[in-house]
Biopython code that builds the backbone (N, CA, C, O; Angstrom):
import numpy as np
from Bio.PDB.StructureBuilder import StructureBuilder

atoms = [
    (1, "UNK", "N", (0.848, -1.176, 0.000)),
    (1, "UNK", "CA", (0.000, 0.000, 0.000)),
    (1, "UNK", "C", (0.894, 1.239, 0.000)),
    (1, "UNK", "O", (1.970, 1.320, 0.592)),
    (2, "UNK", "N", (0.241, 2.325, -0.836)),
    (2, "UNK", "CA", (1.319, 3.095, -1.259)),
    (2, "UNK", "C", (0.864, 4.026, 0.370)),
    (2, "UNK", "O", (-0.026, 3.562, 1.082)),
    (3, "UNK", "N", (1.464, 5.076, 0.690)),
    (3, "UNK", "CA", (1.849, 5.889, 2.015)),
    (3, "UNK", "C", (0.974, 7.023, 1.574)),
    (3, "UNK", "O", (1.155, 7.792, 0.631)),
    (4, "UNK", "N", (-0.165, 6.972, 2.575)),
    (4, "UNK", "CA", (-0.823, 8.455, 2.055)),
    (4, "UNK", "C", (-2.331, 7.387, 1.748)),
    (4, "UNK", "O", (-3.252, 7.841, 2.428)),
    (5, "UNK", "N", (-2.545, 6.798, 1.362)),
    (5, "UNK", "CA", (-3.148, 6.364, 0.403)),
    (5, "UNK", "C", (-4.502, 5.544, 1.113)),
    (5, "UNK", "O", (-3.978, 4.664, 1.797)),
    (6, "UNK", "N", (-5.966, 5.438, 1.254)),
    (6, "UNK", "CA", (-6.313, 5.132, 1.929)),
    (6, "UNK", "C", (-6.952, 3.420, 1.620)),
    (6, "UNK", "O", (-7.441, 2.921, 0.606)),
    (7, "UNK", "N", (-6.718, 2.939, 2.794)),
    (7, "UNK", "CA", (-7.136, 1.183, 3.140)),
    (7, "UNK", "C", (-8.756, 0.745, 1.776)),
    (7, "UNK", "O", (-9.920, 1.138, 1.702)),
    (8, "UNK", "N", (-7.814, -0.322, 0.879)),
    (8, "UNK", "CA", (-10.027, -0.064, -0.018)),
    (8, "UNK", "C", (-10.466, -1.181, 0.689)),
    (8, "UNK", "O", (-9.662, -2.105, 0.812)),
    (9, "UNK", "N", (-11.649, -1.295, 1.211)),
    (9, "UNK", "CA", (-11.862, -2.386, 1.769)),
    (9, "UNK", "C", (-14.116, -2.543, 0.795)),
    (9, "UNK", "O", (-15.153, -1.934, 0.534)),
    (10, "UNK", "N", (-13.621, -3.431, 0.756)),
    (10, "UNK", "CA", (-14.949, -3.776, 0.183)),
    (10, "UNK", "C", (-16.090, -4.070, 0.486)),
    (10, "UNK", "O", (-16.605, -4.989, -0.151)),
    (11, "UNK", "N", (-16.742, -3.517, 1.370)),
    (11, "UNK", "CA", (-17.937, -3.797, 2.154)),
    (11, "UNK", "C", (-18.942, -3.143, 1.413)),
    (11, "UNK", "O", (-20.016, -3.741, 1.346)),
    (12, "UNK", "N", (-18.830, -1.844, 0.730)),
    (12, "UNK", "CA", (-19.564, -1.813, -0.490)),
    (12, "UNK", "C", (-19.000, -1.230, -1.653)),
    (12, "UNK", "O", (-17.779, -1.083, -1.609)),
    (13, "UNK", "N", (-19.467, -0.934, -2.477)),
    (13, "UNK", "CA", (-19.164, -0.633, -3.856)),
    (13, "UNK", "C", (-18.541, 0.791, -3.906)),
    (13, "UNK", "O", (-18.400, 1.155, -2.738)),
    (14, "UNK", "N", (-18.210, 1.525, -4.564)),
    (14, "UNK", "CA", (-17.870, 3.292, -4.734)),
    (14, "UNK", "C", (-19.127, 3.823, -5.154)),
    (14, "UNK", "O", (-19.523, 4.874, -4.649)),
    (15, "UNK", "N", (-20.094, 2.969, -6.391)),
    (15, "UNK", "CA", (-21.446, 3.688, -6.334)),
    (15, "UNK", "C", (-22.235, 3.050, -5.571)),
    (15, "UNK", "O", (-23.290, 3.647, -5.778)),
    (16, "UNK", "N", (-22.374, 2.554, -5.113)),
    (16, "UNK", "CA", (-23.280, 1.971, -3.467)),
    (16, "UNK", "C", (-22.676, 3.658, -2.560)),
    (16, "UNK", "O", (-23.526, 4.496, -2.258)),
    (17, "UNK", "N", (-21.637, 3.823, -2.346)),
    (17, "UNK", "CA", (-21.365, 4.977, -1.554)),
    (17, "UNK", "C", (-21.454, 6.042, -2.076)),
    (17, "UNK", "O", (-21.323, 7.012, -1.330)),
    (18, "UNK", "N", (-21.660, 6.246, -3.260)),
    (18, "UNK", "CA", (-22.084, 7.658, -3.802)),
    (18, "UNK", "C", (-22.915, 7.564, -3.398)),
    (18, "UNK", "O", (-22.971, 7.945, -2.229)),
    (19, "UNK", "N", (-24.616, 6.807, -4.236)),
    (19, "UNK", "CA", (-25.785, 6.609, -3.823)),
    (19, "UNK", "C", (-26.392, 7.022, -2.462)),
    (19, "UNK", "O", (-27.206, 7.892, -2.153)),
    (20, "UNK", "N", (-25.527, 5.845, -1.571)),
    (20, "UNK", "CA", (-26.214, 6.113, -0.072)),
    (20, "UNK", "C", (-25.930, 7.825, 0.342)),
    (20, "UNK", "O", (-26.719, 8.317, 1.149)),
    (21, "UNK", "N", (-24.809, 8.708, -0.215)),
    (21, "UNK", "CA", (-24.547, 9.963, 0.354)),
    (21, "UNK", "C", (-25.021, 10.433, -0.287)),
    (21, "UNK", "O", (-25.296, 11.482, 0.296)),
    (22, "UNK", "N", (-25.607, 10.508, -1.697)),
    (22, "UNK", "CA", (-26.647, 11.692, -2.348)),
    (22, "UNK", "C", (-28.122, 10.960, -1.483)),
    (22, "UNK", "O", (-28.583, 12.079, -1.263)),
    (23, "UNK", "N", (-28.809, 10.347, -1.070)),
    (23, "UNK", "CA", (-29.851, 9.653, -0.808)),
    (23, "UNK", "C", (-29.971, 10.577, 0.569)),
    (23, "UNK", "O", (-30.810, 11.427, 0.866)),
    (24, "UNK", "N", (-28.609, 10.002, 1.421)),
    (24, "UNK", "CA", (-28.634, 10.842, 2.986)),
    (24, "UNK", "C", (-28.759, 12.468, 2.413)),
    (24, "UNK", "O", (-29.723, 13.030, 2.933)),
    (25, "UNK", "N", (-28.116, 13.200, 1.610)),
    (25, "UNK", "CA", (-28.081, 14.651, 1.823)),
    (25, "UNK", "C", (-29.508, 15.213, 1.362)),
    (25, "UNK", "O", (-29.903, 16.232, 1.928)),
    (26, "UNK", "N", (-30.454, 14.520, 0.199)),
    (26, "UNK", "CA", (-31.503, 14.840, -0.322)),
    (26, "UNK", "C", (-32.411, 14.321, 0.745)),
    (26, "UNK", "O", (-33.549, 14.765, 0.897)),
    (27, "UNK", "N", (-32.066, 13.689, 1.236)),
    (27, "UNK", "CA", (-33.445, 13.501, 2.565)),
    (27, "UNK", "C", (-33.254, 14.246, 3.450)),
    (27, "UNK", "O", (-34.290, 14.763, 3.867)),
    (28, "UNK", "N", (-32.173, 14.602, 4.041)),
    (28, "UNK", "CA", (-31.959, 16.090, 4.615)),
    (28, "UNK", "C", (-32.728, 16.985, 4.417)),
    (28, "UNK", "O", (-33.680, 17.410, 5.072)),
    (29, "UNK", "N", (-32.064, 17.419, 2.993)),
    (29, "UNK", "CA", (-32.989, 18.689, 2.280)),
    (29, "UNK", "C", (-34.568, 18.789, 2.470)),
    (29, "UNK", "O", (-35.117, 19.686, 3.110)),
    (30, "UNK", "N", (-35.297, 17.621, 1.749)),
    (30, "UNK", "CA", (-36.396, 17.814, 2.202)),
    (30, "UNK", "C", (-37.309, 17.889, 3.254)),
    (30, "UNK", "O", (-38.396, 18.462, 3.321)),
    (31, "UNK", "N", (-36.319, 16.811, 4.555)),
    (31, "UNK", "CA", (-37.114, 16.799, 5.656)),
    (31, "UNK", "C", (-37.020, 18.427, 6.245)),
    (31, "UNK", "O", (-37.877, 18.712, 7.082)),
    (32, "UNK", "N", (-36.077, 19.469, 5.879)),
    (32, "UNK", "CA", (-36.059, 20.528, 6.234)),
    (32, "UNK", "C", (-37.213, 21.604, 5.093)),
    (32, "UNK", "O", (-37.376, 22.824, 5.066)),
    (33, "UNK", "N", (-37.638, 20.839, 4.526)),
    (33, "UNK", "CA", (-38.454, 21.350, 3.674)),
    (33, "UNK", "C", (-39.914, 21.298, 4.196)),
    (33, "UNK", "O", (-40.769, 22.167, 4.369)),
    (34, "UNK", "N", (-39.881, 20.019, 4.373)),
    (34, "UNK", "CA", (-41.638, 19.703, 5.195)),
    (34, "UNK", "C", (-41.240, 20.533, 6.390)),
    (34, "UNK", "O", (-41.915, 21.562, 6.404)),
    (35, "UNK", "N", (-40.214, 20.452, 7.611)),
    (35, "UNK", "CA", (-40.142, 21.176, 8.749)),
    (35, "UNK", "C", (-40.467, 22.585, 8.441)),
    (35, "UNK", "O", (-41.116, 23.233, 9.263)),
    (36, "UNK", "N", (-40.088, 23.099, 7.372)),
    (36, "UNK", "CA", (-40.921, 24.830, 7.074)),
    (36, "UNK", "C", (-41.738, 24.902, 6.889)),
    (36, "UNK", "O", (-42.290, 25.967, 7.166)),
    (37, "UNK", "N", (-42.326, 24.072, 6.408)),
    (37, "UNK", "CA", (-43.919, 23.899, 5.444)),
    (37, "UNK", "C", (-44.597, 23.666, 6.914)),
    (37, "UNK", "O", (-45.044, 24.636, 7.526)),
    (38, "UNK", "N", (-44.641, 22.739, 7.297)),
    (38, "UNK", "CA", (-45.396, 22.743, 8.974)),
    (38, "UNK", "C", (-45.001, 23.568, 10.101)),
    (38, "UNK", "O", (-45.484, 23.254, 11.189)),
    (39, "UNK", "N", (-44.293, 24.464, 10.056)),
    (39, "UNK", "CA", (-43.759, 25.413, 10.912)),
    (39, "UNK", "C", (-44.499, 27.184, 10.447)),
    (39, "UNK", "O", (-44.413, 28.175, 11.172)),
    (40, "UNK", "N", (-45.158, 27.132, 9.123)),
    (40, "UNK", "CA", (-45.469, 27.914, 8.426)),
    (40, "UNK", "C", (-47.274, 28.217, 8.843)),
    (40, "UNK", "O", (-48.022, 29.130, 8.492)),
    (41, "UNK", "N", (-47.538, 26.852, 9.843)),
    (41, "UNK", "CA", (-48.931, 26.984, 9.590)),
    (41, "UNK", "C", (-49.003, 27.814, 11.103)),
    (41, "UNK", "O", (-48.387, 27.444, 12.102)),
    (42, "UNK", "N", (-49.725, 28.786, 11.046)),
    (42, "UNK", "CA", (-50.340, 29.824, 12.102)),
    (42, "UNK", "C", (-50.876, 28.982, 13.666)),
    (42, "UNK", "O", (-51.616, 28.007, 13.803)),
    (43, "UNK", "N", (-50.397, 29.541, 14.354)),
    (43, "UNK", "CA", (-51.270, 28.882, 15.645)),
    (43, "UNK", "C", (-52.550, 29.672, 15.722)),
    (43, "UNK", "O", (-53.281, 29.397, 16.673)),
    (44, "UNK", "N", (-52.967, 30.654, 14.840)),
    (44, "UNK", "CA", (-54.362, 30.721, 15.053)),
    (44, "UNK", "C", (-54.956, 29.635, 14.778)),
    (44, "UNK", "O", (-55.709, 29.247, 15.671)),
    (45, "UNK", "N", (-54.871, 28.745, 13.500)),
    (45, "UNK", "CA", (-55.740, 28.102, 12.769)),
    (45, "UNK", "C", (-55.120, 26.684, 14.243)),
    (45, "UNK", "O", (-56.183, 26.667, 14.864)),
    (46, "UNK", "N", (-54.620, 26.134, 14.668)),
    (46, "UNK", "CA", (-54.034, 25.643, 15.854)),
    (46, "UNK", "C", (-55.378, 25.703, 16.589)),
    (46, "UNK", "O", (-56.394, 25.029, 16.422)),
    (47, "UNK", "N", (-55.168, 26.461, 17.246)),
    (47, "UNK", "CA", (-56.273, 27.322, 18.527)),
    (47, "UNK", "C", (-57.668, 26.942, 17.946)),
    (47, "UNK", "O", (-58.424, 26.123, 18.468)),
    (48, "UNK", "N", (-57.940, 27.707, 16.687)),
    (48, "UNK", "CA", (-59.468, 27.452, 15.759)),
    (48, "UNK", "C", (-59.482, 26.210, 16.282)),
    (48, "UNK", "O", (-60.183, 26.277, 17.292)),
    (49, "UNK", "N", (-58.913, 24.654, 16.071)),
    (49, "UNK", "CA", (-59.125, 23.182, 15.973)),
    (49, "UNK", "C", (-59.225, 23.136, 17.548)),
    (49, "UNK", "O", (-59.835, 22.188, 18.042)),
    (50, "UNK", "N", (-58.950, 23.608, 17.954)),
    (50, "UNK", "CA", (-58.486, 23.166, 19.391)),
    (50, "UNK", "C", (-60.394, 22.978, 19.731)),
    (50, "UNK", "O", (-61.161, 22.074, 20.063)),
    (51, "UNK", "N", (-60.484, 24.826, 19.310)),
    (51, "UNK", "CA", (-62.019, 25.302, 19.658)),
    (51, "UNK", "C", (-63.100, 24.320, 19.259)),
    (51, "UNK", "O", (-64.107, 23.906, 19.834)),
    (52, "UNK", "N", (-62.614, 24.115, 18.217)),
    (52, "UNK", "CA", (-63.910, 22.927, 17.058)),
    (52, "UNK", "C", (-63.770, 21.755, 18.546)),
    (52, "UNK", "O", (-64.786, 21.543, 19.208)),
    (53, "UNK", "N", (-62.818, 21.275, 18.818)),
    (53, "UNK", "CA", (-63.071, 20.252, 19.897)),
    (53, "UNK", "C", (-61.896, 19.130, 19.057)),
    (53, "UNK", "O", (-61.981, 17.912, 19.214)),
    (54, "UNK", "N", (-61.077, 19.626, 18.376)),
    (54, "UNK", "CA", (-60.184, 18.429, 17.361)),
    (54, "UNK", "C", (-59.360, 17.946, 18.251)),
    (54, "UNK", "O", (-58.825, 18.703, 19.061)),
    (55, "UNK", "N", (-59.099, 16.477, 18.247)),
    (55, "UNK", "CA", (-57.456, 15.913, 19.351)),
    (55, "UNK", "C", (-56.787, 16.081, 18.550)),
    (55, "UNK", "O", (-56.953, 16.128, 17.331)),
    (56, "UNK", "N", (-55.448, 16.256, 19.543)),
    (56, "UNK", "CA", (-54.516, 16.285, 19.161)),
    (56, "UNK", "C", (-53.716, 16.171, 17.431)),
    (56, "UNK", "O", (-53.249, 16.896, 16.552)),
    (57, "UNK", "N", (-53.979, 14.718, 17.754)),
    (57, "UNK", "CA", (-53.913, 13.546, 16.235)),
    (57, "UNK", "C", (-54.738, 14.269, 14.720)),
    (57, "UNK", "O", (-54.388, 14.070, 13.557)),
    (58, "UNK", "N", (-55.915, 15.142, 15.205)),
    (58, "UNK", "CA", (-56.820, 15.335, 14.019)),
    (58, "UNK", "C", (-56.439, 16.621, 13.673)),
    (58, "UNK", "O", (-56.530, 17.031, 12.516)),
    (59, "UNK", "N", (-55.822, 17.598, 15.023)),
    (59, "UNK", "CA", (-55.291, 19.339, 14.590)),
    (59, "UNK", "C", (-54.129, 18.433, 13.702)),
    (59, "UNK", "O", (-54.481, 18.582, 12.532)),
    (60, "UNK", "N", (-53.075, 17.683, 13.722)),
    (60, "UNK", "CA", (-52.552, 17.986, 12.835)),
    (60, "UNK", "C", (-52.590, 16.924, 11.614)),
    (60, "UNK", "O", (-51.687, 16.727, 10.801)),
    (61, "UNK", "N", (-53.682, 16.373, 11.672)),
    (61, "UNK", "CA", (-53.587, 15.729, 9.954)),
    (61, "UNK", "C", (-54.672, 16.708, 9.306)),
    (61, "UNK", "O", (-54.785, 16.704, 8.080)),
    (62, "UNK", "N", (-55.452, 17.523, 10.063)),
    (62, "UNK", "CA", (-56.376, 18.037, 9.249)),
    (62, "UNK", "C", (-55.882, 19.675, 8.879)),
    (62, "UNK", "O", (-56.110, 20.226, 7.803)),
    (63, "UNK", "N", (-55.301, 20.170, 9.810)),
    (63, "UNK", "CA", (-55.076, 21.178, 10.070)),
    (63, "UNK", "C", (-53.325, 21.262, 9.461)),
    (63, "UNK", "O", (-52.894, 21.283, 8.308)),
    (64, "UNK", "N", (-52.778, 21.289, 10.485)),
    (64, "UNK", "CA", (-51.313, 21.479, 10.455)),
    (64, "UNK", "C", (-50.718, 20.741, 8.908)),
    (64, "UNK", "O", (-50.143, 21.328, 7.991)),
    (65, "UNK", "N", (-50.990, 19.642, 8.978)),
    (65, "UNK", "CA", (-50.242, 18.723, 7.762)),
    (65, "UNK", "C", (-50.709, 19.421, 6.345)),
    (65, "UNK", "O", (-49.945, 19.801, 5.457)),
    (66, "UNK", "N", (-52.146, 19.499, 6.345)),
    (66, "UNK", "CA", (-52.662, 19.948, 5.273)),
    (66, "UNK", "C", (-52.703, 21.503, 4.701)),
    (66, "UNK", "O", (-52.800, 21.854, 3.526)),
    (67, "UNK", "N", (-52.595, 22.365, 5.944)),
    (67, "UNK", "CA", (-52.128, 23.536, 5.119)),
    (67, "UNK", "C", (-50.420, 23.613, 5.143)),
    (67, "UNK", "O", (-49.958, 24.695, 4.780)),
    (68, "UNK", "N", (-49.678, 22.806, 5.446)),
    (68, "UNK", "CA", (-48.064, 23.051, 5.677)),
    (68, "UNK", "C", (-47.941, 22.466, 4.220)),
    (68, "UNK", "O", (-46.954, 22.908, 3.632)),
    (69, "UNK", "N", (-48.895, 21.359, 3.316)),
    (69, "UNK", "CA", (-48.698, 20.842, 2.273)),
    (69, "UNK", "C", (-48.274, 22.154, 1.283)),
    (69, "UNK", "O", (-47.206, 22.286, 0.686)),
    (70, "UNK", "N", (-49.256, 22.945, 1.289)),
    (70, "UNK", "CA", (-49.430, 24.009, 0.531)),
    (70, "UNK", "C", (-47.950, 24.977, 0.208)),
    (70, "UNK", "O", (-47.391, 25.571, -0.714)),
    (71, "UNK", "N", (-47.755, 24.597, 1.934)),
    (71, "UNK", "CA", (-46.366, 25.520, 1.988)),
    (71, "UNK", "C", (-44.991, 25.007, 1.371)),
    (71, "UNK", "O", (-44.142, 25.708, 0.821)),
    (72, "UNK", "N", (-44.944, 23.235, 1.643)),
    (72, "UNK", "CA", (-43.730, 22.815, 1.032)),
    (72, "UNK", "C", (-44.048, 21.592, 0.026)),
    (72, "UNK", "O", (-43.245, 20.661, 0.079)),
    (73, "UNK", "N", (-45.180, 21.475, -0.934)),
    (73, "UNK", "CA", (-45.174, 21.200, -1.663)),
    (73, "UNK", "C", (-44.891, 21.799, -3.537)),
    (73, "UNK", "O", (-44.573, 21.286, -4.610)),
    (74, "UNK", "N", (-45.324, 23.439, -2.890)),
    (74, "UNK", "CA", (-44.232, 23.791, -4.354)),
    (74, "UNK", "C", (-42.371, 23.967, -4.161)),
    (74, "UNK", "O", (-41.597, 24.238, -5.079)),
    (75, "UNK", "N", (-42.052, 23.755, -2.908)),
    (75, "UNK", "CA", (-40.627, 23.868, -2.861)),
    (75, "UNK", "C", (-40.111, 22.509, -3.023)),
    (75, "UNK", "O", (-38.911, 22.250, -3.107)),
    (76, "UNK", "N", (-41.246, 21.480, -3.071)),
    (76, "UNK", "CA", (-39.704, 20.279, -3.761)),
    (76, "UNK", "C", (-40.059, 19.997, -4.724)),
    (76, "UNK", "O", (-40.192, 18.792, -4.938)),
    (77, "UNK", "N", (-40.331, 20.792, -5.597)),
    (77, "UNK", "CA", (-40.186, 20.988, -7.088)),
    (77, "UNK", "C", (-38.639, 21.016, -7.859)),
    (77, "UNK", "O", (-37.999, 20.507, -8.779)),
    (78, "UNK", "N", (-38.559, 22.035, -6.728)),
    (78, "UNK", "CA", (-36.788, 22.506, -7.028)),
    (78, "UNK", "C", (-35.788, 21.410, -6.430)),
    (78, "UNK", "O", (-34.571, 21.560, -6.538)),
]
sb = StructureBuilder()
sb.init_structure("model")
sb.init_model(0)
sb.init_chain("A")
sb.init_seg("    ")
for serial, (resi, resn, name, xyz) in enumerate(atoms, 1):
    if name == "N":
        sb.init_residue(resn, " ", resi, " ")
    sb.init_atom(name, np.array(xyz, "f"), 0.0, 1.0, " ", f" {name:<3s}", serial, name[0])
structure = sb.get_structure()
């Protein structure tokens, strides 16, 4: 082994390790994408569900999830 030079050991492939590191950084990206998109939705409309009488579970599939769609579904376009 030349000096400097690093150990190849074969446990997976070079594109197996590209793959898995574009896969990890783009799931990054987007999970920070939905985190804006649901961070975007108002705690008025929050409060509104609370009022209607919604649990927990239903403010946010009805509420939270569905208007945060709005918010980060045209950004993973890009």
């Amino acid at each position: 082994m030349k000096s400097g030079a690093l150990p190849r050991t074969s446990l997976i492939s070079p594109f197996s390790a590209a793959v898995i590191a574009l896969v990890m950084h783009q799931s990054a990206y987007a999970a920070e994408i939905i985190r804006a998109g649901i961070q975007s939705v108002g705690t008025g409309q929050v409060e509104a569900a609370r009022a209607l009488g919604y649990r927990p579970s239903q403010i946010f599939r009805h509420t939270i999830f569905a208007a945060g769609d709005a918010g980060y579904s045209a950004s993973c376009g890009e």
